[in-house]
C-alpha positions in Angstrom: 81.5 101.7 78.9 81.4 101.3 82.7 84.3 103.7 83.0 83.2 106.3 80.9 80.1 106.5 82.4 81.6 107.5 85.7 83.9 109.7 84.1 81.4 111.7 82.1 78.1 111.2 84.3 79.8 111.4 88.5 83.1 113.1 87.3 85.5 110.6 89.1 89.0 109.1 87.7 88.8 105.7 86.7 91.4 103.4 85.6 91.3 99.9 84.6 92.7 97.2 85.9 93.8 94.0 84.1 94.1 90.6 85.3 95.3 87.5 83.2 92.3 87.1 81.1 90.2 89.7 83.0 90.0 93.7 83.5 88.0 95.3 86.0 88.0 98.9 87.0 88.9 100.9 90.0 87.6 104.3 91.4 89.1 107.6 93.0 86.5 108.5 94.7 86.0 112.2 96.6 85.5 110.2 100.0 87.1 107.5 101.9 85.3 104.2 100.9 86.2 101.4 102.4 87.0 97.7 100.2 89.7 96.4 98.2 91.4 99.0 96.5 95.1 100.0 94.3 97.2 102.9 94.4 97.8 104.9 91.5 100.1 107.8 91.0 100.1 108.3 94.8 95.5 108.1 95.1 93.8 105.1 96.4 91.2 103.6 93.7 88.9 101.2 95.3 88.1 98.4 92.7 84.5 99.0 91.2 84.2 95.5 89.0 80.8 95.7 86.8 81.0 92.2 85.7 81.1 91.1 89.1 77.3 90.2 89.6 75.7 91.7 93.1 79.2 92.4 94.7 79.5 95.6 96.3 82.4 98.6 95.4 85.1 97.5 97.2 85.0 94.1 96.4 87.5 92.1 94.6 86.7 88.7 92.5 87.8 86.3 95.0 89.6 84.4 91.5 92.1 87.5 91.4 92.3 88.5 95.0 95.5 87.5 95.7 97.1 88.2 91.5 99.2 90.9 90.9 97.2 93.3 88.5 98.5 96.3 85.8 97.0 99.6 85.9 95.5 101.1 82.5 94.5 104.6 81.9 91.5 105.0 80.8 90.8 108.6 80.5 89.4 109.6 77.8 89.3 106.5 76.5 85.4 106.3 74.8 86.2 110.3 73.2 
């Protein structure tokens, strides 16, 4: 849901991002935001995680900080 809200609502790319037993998201935004972030098909995504109560964009759970994550398209995904 939190994905296609940015999508539809701010017009930015999204993609998930999935963890062993846990997806967040992660943002291409327009401007150079700084945090924890992925590349993607050569952009920089900075992770957005709505589950992850009061943390700021940018900030990784500190449970999968250091685990290697796959990327999942999620364009279009709620259509």
């Amino acid at each position: 849901m939190f994905a296609y809200f940015v999508e539809s609502l701010v017009g930015l790319d999204v993609v998930g991002v999935e963890y062993p037993g846990h997806i967040a998201t992660a943002v291409h935004f327009n401007e150079d935001v700084p945090g924890d972030f992925i590349s993607w098909k050569g952009l920089k995504y900075i992770i957005a995680d709505p589950t992850f109560i009061n943390a700021p964009v940018g900030l990784t759970m500190p449970k999968y900080a250091n685990t290697k994550a796959d990327i999942v398209e999620v364009n279009n995904a709620c259509e």
